[in-house]
C-alpha positions as CSV (number, residue, x, y, z in Angstrom):
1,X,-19.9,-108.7,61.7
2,X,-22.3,-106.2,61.3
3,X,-20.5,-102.4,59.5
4,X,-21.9,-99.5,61.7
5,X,-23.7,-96.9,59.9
6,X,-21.9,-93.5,59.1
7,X,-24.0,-90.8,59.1
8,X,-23.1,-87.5,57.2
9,X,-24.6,-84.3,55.9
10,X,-23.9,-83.4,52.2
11,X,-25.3,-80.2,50.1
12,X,-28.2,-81.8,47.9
13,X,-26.7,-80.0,44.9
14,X,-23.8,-82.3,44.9
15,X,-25.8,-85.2,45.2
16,X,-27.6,-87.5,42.4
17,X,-30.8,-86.2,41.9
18,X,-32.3,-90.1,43.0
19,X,-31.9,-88.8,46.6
20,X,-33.6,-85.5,46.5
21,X,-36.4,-87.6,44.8
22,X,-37.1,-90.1,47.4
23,X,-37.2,-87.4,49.8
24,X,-40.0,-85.9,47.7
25,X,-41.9,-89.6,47.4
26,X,-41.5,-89.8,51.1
27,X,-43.3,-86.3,51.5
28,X,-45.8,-87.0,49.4
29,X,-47.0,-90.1,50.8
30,X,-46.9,-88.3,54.3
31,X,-49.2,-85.6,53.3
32,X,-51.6,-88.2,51.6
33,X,-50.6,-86.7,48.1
34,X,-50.9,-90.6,46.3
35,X,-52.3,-93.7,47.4
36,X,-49.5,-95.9,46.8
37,X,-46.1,-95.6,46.4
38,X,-45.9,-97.0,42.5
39,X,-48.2,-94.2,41.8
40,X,-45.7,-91.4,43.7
41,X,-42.8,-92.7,42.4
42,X,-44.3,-92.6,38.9
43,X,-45.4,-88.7,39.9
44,X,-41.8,-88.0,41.2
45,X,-40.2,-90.1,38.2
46,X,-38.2,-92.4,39.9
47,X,-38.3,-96.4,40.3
48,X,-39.9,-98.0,42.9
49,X,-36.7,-100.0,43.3
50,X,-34.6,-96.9,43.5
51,X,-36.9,-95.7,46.4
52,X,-37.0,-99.3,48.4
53,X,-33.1,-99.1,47.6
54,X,-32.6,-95.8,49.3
55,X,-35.8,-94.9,51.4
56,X,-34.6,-96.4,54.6
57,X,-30.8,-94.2,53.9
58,X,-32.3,-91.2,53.3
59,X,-33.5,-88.4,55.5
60,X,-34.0,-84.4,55.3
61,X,-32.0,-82.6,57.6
62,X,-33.5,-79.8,59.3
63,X,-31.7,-77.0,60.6
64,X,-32.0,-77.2,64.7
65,X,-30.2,-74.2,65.0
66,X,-32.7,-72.2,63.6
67,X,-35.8,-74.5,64.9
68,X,-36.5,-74.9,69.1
69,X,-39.5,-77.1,70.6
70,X,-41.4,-75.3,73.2
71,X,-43.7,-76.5,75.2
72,X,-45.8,-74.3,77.4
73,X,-48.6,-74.8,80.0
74,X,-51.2,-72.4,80.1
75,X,-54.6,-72.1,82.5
76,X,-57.6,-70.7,80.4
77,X,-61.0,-69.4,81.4
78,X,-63.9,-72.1,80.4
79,X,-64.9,-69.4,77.8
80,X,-65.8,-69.6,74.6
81,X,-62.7,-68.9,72.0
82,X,-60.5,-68.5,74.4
83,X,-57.7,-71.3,73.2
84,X,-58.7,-69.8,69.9
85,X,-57.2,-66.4,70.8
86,X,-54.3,-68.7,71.9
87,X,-53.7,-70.3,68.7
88,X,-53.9,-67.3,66.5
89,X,-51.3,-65.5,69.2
90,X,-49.1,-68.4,68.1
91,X,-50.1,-68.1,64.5
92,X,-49.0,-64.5,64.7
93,X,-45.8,-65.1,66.1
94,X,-45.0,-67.8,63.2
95,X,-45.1,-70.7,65.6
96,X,-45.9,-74.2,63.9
97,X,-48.5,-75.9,66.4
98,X,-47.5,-79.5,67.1
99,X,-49.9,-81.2,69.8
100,X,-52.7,-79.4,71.7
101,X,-54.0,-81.3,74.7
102,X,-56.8,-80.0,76.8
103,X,-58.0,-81.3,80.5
104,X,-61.7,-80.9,81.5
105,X,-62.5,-77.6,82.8
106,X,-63.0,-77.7,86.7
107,X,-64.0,-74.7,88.7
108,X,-64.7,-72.4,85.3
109,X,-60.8,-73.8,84.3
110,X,-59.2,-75.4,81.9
111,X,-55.3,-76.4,81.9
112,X,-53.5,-76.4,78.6
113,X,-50.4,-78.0,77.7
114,X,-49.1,-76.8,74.0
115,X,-45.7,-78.1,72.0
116,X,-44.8,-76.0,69.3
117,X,-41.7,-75.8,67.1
118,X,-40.4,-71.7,66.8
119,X,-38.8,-71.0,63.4
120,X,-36.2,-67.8,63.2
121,X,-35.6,-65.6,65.9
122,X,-36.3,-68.0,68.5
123,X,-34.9,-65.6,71.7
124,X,-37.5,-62.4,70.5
125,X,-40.7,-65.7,69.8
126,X,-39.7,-67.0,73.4
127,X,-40.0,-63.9,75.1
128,X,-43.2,-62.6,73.4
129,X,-45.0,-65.8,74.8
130,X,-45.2,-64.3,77.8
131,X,-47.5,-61.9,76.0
132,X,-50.0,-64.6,76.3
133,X,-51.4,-63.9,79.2
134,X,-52.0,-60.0,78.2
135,X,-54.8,-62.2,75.7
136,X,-58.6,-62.5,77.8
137,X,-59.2,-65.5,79.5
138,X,-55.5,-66.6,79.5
139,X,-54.8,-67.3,83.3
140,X,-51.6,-68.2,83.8
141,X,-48.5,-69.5,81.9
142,X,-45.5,-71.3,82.1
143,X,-42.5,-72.3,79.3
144,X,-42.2,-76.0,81.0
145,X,-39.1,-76.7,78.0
146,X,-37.5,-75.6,74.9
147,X,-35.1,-77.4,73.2
């Protein structure tokens, strides 16, 4: 018989320090920071066996009370640096861009579907999209979710 995992949260501090390491190995091997693990684990200064022990255990938890996914549609004049003016809006408003997916323009048109993830003050960043279309070129737009 198979024992069910138990997930819980603990404070890093109270932790051995092998976990907060992993974490960091994991990191760096997502941002491309080493080309193998040996070598990130030897950065970190850890042992590969302590990460292949604990790698598939340990996660960072990040606060989703604070963090909301938003994804908005927006219809943008076929204009040059228009979605630019977009994207800097969001910039401005501290919102982390996660996928950008762009249809063809047809008729001088372009629809626009955005998924961003809002950090702090998520109530005042969701209302000030709507300031979007206040940018040139921005047509129309529409909060389809936010988590």
């Amino acid at each position: 018989m198979k024992k069910q995992s138990q997930l819980i949260v603990a404070d890093a501090q109270v932790l051995p320090d092998v976990f907060t390491k992993v974490l960091e190995v994991k990191k760096l091997m997502a941002q491309k920071g080493e080309k193998s693990f040996a070598s990130a684990c030897k950065r970190i200064g850890i042992s590969r066996s302590a990460y292949y022990k604990y790698k598939d255990c340990v996660f960072s938890y990040e606060e989703l009370f604070t963090r909301r996914i938003v994804n908005i549609y927006l219809l943008l004049n076929d204009q040059p640096g228009v979605l630019s003016s977009v994207l800097v809006f969001l910039h401005g408003i501290n919102a982390n861009v996660l996928t950008v997916n762009q249809s063809i323009p047809v008729d001088g048109a372009a629809a626009v579907n955005i998924s961003l993830r809002l950090v702090g003050d998520s109530a005042d960043e969701l209302a000030s999209l709507n300031s979007i279309t206040e940018l040139d070129g921005v047509l129309e737009v529409k909060v389809l979710s936010a988590e």
